[in-house]
TIMI-2910 file (N, C-alpha, C, CB; in pm, 1 decimal, decimal comma, always signed):
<rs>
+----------+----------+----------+----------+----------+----------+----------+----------+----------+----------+----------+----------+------+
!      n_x !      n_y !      n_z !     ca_x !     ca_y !     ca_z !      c_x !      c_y !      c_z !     cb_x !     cb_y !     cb_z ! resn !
+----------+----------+----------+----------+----------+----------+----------+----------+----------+----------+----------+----------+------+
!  -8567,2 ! +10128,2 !  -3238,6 !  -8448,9 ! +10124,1 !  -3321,2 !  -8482,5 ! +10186,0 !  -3457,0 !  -8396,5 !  +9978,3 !  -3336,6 !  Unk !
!  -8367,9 ! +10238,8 !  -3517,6 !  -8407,7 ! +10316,1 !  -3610,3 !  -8316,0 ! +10308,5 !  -3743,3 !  -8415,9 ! +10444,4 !  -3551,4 !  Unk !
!  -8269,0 ! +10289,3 !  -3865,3 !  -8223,1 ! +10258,1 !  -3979,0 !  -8153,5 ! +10397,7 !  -4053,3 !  -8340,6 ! +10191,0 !  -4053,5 !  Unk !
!  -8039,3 ! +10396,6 !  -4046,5 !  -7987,3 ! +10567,8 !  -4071,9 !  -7950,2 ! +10439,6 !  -4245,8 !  -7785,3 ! +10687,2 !  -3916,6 !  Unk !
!  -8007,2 ! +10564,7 !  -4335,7 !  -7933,1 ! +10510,9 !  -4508,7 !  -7862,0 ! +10609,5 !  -4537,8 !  -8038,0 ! +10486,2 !  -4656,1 !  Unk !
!  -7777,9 ! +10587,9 !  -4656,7 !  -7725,0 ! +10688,4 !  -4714,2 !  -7628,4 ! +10593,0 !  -4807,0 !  -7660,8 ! +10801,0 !  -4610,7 !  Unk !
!  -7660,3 ! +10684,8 !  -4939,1 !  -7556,3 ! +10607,9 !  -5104,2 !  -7504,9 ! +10713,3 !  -5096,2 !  -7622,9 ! +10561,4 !  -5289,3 !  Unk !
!  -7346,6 ! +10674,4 !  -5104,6 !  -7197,8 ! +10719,0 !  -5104,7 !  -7169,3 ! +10747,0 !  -5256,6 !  -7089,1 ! +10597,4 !  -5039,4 !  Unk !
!  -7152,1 ! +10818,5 !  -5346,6 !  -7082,9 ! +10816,1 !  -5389,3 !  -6929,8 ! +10864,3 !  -5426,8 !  -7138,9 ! +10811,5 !  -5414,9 !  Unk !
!  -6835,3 ! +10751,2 !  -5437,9 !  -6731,6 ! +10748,4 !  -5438,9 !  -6634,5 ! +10828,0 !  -5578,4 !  -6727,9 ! +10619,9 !  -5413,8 !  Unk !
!  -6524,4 ! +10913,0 !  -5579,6 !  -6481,5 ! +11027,1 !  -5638,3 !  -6432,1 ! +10843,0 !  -5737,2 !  -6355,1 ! +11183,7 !  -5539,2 !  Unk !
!  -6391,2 ! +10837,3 !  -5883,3 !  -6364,2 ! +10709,9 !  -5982,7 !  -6218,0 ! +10693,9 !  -5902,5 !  -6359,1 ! +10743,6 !  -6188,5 !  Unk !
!  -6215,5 ! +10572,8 !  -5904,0 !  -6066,2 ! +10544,6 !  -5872,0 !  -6005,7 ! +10567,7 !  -5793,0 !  -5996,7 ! +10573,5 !  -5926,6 !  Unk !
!  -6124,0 ! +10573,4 !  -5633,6 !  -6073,8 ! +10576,5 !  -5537,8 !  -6131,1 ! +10500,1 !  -5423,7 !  -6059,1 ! +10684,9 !  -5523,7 !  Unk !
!  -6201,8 ! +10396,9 !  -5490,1 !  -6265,8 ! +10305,2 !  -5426,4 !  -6182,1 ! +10233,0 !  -5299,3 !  -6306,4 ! +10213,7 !  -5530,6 !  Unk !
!  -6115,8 ! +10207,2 !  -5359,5 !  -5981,1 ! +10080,4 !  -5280,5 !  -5965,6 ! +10157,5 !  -5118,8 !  -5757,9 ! +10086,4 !  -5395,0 !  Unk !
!  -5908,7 ! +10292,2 !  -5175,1 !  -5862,2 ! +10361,7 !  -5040,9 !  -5972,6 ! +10410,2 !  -5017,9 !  -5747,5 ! +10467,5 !  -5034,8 !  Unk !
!  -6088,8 ! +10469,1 !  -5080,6 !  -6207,2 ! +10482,1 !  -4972,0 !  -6229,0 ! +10364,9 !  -4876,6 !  -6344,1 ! +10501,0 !  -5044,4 !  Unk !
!  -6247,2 ! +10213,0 !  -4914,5 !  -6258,7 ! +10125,0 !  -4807,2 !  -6173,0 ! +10103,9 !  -4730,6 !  -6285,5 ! +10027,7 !  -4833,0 !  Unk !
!  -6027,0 ! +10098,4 !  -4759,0 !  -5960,3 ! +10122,7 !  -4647,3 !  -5980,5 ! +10224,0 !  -4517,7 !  -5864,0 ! +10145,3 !  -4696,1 !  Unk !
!  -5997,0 ! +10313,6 !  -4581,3 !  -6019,0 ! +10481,8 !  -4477,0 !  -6152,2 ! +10420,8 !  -4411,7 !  -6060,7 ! +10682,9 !  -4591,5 !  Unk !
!  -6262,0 ! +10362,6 !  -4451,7 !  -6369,8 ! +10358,6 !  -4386,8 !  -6334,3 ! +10255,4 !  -4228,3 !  -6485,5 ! +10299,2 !  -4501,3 !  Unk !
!  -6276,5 ! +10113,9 !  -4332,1 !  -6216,5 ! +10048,6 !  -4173,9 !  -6166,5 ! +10133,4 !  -4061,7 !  -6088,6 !  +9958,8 !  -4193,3 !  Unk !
!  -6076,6 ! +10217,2 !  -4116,8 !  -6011,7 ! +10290,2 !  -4013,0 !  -6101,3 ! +10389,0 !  -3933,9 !  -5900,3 ! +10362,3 !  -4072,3 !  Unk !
!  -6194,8 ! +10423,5 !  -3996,2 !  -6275,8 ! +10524,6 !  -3928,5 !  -6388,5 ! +10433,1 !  -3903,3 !  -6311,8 ! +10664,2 !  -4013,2 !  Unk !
!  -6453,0 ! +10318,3 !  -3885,2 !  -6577,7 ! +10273,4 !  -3815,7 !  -6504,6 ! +10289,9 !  -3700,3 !  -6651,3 ! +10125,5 !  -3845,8 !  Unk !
!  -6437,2 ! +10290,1 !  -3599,8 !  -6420,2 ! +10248,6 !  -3489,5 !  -6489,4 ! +10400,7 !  -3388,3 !  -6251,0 ! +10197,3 !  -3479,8 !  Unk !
!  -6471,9 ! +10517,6 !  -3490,9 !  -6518,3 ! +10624,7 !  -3440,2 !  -6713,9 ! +10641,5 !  -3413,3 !  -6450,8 ! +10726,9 !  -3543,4 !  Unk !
!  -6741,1 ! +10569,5 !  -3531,9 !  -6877,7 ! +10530,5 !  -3505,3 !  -6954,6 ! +10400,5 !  -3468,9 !  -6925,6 ! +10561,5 !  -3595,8 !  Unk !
!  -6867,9 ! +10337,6 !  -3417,7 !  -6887,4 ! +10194,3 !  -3297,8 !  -6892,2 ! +10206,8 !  -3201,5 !  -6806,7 ! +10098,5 !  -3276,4 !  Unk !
!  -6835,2 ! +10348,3 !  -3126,2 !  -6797,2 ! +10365,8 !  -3015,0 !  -6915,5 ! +10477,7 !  -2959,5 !  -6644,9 ! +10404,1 !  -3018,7 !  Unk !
!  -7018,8 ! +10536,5 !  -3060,0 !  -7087,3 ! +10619,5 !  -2991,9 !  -7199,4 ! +10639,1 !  -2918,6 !  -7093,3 ! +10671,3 !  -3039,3 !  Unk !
!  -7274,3 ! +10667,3 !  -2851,9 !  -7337,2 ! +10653,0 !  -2746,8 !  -7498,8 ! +10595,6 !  -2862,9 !  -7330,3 ! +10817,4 !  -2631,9 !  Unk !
!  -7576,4 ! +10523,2 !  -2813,0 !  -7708,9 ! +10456,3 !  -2920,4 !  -7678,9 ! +10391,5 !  -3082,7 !  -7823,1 ! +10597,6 !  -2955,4 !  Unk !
!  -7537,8 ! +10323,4 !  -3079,4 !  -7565,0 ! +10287,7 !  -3168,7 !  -7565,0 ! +10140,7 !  -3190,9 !  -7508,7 ! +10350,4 !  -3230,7 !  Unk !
!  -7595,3 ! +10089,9 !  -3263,4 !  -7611,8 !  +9884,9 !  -3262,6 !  -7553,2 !  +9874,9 !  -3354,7 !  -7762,9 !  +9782,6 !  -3283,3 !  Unk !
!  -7503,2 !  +9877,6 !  -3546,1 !  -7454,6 !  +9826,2 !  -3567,4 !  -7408,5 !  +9894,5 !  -3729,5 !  -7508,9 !  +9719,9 !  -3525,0 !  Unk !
!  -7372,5 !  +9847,3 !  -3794,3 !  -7363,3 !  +9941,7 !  -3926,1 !  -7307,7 !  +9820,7 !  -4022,4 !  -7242,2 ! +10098,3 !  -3911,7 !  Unk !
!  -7300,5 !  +9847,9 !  -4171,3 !  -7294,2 !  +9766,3 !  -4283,1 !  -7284,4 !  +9861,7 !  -4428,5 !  -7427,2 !  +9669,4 !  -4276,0 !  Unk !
!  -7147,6 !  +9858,8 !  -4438,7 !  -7124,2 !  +9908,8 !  -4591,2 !  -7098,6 !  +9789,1 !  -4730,2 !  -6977,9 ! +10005,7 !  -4578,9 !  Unk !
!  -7216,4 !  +9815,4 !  -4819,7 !  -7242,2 !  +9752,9 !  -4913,7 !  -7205,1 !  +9813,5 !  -5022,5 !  -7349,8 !  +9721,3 !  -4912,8 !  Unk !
!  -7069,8 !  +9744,9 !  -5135,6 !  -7055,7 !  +9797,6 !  -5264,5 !  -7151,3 !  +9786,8 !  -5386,4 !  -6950,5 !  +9751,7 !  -5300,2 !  Unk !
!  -7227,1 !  +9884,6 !  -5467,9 !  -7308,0 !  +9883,9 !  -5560,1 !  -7279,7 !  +9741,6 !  -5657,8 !  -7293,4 ! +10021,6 !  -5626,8 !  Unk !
!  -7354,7 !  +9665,8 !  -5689,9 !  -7302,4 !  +9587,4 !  -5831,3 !  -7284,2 !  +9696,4 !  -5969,6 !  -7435,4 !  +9456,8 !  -5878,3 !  Unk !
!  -7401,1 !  +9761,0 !  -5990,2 !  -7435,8 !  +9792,9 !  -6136,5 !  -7348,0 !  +9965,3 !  -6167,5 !  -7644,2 !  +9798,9 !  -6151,7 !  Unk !
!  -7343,2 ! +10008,6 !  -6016,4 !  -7259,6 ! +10157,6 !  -5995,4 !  -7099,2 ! +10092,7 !  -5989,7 !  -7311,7 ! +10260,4 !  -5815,7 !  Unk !
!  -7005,8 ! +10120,5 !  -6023,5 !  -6880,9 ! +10078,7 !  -5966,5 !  -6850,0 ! +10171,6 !  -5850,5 !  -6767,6 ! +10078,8 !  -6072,0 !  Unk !
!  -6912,0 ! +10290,7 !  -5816,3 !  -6863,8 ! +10383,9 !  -5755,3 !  -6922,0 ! +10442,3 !  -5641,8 !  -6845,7 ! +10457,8 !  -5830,0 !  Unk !
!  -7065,3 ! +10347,3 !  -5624,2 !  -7166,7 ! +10354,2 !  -5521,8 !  -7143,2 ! +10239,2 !  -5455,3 !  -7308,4 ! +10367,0 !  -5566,7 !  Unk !
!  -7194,8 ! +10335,6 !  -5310,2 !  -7192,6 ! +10220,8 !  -5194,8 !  -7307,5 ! +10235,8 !  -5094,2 !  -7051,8 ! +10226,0 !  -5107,0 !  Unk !
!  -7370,3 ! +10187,6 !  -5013,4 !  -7464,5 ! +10151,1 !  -4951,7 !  -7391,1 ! +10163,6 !  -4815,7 !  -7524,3 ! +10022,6 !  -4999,0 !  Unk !
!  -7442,7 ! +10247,2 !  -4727,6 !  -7430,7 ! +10274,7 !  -4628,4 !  -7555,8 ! +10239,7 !  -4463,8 !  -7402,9 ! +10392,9 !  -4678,7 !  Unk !
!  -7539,1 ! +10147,2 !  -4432,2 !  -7722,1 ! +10110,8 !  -4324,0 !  -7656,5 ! +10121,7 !  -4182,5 !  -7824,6 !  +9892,1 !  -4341,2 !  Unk !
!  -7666,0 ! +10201,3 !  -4114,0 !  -7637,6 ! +10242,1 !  -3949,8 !  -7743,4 ! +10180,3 !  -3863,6 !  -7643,9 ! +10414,3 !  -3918,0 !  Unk !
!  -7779,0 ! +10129,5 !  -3794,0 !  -7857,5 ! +10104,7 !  -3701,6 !  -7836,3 ! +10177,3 !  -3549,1 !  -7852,4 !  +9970,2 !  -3701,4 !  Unk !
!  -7924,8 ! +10242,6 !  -3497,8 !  -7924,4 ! +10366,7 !  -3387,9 !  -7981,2 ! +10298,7 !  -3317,8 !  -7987,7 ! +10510,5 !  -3404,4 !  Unk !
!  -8009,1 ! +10355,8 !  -3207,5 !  -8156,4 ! +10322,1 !  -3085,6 !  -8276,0 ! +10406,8 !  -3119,0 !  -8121,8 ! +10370,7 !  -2902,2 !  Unk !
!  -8203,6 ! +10555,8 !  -3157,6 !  -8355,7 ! +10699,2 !  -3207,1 !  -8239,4 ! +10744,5 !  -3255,6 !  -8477,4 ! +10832,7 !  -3071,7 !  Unk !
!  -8307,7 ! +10872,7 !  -3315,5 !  -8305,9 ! +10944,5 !  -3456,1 !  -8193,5 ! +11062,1 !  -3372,1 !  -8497,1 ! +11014,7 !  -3535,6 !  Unk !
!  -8225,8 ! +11080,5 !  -3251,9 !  -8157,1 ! +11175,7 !  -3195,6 !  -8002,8 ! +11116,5 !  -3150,3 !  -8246,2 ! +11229,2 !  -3078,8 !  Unk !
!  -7990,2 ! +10965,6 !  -3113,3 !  -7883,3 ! +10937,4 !  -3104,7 !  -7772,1 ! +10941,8 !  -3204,1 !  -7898,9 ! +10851,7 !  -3067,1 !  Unk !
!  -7835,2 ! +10940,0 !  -3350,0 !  -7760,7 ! +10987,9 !  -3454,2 !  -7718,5 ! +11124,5 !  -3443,2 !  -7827,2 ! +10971,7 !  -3566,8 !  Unk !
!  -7868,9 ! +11226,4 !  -3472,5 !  -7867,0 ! +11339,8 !  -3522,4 !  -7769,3 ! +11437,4 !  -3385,3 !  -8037,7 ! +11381,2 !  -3561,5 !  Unk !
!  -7786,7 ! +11412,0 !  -3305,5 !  -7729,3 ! +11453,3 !  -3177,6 !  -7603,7 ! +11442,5 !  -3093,8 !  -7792,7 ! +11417,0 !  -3116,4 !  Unk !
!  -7574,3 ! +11294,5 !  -3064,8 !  -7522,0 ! +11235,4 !  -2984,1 !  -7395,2 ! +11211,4 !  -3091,3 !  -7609,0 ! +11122,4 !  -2916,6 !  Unk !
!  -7431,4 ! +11164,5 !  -3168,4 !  -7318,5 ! +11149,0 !  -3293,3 !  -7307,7 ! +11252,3 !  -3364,8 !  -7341,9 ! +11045,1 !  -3394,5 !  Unk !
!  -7343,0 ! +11313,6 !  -3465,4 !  -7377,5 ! +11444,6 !  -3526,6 !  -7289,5 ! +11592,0 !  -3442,9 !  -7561,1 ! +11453,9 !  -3509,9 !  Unk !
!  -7349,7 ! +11611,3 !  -3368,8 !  -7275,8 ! +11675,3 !  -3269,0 !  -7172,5 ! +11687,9 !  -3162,3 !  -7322,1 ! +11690,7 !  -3236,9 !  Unk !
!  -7049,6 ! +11535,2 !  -3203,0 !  -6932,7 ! +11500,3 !  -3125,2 !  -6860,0 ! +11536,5 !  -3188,3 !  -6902,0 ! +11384,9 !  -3086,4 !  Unk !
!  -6695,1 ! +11513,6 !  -3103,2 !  -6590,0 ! +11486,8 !  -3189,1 !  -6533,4 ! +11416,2 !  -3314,3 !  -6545,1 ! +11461,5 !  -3135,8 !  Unk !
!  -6615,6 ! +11277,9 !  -3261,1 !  -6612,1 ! +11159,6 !  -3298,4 !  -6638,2 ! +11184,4 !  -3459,9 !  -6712,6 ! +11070,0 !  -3214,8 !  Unk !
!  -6784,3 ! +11274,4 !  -3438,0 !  -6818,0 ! +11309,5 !  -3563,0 !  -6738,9 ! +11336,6 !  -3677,1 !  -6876,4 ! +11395,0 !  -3550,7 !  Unk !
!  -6677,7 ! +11448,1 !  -3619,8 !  -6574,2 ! +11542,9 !  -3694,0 !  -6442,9 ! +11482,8 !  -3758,8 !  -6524,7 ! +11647,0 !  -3592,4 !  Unk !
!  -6457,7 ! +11386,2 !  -3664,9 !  -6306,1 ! +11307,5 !  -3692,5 !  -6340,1 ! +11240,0 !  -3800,9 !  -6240,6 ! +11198,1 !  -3574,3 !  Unk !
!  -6459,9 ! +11174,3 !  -3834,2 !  -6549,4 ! +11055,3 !  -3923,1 !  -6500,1 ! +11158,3 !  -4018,6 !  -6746,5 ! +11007,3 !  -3902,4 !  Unk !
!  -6593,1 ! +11227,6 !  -4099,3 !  -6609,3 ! +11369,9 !  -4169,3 !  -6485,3 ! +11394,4 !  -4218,7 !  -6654,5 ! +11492,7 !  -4077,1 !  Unk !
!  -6358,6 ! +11438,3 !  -4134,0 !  -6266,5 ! +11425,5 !  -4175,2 !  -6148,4 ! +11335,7 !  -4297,0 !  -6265,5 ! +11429,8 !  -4093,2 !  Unk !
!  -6163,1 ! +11223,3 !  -4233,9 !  -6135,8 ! +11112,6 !  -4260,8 !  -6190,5 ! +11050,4 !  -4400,9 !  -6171,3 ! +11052,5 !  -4155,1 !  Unk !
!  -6336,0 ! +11075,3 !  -4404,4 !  -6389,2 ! +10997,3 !  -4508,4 !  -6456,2 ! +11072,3 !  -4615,3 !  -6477,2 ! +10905,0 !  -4456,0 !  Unk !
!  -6486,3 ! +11234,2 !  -4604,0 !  -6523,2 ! +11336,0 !  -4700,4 !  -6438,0 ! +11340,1 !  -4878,7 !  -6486,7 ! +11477,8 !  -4607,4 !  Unk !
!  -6316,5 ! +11340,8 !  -4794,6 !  -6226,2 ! +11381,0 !  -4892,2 !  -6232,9 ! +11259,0 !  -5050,8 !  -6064,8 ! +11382,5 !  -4799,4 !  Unk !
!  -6350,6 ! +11137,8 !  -5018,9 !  -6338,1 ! +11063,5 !  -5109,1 !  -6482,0 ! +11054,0 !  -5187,1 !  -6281,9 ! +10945,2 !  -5055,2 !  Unk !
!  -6532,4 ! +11173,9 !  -5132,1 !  -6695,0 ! +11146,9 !  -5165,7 !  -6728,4 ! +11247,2 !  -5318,7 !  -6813,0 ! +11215,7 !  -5001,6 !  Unk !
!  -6809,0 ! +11188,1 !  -5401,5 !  -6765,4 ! +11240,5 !  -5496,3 !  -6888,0 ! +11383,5 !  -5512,9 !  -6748,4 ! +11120,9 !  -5614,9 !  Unk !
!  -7009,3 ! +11363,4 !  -5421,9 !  -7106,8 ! +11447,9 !  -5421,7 !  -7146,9 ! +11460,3 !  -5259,5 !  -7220,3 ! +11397,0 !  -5522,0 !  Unk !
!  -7258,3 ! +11537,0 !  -5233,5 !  -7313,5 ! +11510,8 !  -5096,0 !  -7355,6 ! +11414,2 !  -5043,9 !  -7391,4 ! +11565,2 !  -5070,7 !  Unk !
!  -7371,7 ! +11403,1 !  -4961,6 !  -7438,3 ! +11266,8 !  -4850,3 !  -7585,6 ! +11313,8 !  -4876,8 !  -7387,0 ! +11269,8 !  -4637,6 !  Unk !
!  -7653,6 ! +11230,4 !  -4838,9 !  -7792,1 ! +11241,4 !  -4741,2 !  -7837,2 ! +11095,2 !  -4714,3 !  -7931,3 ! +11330,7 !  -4821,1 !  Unk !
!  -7865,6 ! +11084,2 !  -4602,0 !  -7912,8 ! +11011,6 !  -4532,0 !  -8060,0 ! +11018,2 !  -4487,5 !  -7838,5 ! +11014,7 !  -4452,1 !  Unk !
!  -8136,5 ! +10925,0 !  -4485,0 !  -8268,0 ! +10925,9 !  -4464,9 !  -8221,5 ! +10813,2 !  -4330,4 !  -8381,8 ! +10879,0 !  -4612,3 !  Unk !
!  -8353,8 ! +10813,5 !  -4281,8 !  -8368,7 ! +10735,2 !  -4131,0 !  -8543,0 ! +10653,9 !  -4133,5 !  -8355,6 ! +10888,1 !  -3971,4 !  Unk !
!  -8538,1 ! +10525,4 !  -4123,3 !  -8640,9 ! +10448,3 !  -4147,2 !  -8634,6 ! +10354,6 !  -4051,6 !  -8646,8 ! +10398,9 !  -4271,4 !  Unk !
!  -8807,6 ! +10299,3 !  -4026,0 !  -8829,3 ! +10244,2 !  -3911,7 !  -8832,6 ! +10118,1 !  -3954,6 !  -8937,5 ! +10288,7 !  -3838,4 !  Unk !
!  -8842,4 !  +9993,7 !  -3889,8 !  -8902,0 !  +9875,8 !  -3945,0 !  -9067,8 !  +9836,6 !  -3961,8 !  -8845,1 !  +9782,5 !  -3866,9 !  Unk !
!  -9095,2 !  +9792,9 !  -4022,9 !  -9254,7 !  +9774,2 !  -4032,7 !  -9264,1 !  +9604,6 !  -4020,5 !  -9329,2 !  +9843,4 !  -4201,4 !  Unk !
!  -9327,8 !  +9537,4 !  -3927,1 !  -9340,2 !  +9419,8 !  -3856,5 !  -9441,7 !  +9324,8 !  -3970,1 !  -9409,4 !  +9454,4 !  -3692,4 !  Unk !
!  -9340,7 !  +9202,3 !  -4022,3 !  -9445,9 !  +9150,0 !  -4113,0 !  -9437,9 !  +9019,4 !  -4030,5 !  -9415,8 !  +9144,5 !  -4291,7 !  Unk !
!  -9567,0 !  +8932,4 !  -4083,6 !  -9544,0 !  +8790,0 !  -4069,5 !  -9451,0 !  +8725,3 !  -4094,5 !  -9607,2 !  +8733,2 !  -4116,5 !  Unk !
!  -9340,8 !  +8665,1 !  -4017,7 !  -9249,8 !  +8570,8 !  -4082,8 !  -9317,0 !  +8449,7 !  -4158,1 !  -9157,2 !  +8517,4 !  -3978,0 !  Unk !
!  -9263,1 !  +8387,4 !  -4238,3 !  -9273,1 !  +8308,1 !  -4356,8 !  -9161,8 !  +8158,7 !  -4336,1 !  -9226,2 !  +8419,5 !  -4495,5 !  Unk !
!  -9240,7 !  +8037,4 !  -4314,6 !  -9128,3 !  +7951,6 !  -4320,8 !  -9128,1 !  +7946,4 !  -4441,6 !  -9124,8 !  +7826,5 !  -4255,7 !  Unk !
!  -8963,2 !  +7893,7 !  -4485,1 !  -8910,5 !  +7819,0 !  -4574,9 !  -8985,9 !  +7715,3 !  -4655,4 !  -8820,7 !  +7768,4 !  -4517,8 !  Unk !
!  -9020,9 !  +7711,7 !  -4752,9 !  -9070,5 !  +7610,2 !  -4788,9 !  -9226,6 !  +7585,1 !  -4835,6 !  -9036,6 !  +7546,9 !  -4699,1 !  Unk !
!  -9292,6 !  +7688,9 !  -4779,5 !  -9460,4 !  +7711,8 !  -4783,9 !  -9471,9 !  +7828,7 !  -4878,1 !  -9539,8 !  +7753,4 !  -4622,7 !  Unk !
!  -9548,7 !  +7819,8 !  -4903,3 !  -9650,8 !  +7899,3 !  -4991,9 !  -9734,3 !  +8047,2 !  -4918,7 !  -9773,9 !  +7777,7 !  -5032,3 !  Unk !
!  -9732,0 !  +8151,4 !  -4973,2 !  -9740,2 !  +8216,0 !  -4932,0 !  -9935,5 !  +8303,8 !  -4974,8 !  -9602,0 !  +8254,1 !  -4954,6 !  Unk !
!  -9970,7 !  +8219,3 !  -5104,2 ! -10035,2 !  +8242,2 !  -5146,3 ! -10133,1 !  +8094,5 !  -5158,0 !  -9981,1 !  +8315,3 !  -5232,5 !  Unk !
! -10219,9 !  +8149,6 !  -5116,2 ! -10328,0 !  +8019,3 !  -5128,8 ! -10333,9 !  +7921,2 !  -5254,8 ! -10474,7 !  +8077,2 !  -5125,1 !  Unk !
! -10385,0 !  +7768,2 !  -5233,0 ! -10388,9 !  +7758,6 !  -5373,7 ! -10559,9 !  +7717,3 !  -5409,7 ! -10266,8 !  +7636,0 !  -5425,5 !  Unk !
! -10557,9 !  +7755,9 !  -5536,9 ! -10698,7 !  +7742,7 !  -5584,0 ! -10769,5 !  +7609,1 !  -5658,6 ! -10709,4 !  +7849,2 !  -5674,5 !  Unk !
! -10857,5 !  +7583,4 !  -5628,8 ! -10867,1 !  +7428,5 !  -5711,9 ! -10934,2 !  +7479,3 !  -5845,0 ! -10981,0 !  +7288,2 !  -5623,8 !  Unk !
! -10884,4 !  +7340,5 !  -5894,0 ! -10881,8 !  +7386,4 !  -6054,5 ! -11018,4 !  +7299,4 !  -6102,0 ! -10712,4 !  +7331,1 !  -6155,3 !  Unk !
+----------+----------+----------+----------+----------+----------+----------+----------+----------+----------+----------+----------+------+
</rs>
């Protein structure tokens, strides 16, 4: 599984109907072949940035399978017209840590 990013930024004062338009257009990228799940996050400190995290199966199910549909085009369509600069998207793996209960210490303690 693989982590598609990308910060949106949004043209001022068109936030509202950018999120609207986006509802309307996830359904085009829910539906495409390798993908698990997605999550758009509004900036606190940007008013006009947003956080974009896709979750794929591989890099090609994006770059390819999605990238290279209709589906695509239709997305693109739909949601360009509110962007205030280019996209880019980077794609990142997970790196496997120790989980951590609640409550413990993570760092040894030293006697005094």
């Amino acid at each position: 599984m693989i982590s598609e990013v990308a910060s949106l930024y949004i043209i001022d004062g068109l936030a509202s109907e950018f999120e609207s338009q986006f509802r309307r257009a996830s359904p085009l990228l829910s539906g495409s072949r390798g993908y698990i799940s997605h999550e758009l996050h509004k900036c606190i400190e940007e008013r006009n940035k947003y956080l974009l995290m896709i979750k794929w199966r591989s890099v090609s199910d994006h770059l390819i399978s999605f990238k290279q549909s209709t589906a695509y085009e239709e997305w693109r369509l739909m949601l360009a017209p509110f962007f205030d600069s280019a996209v880019e998207a980077e794609h990142y793996i997970s790196i496997r840590l120790p989980s951590i209960n609640p409550g413990t210490s993570t760092v040894p303690e030293r006697p005094i």
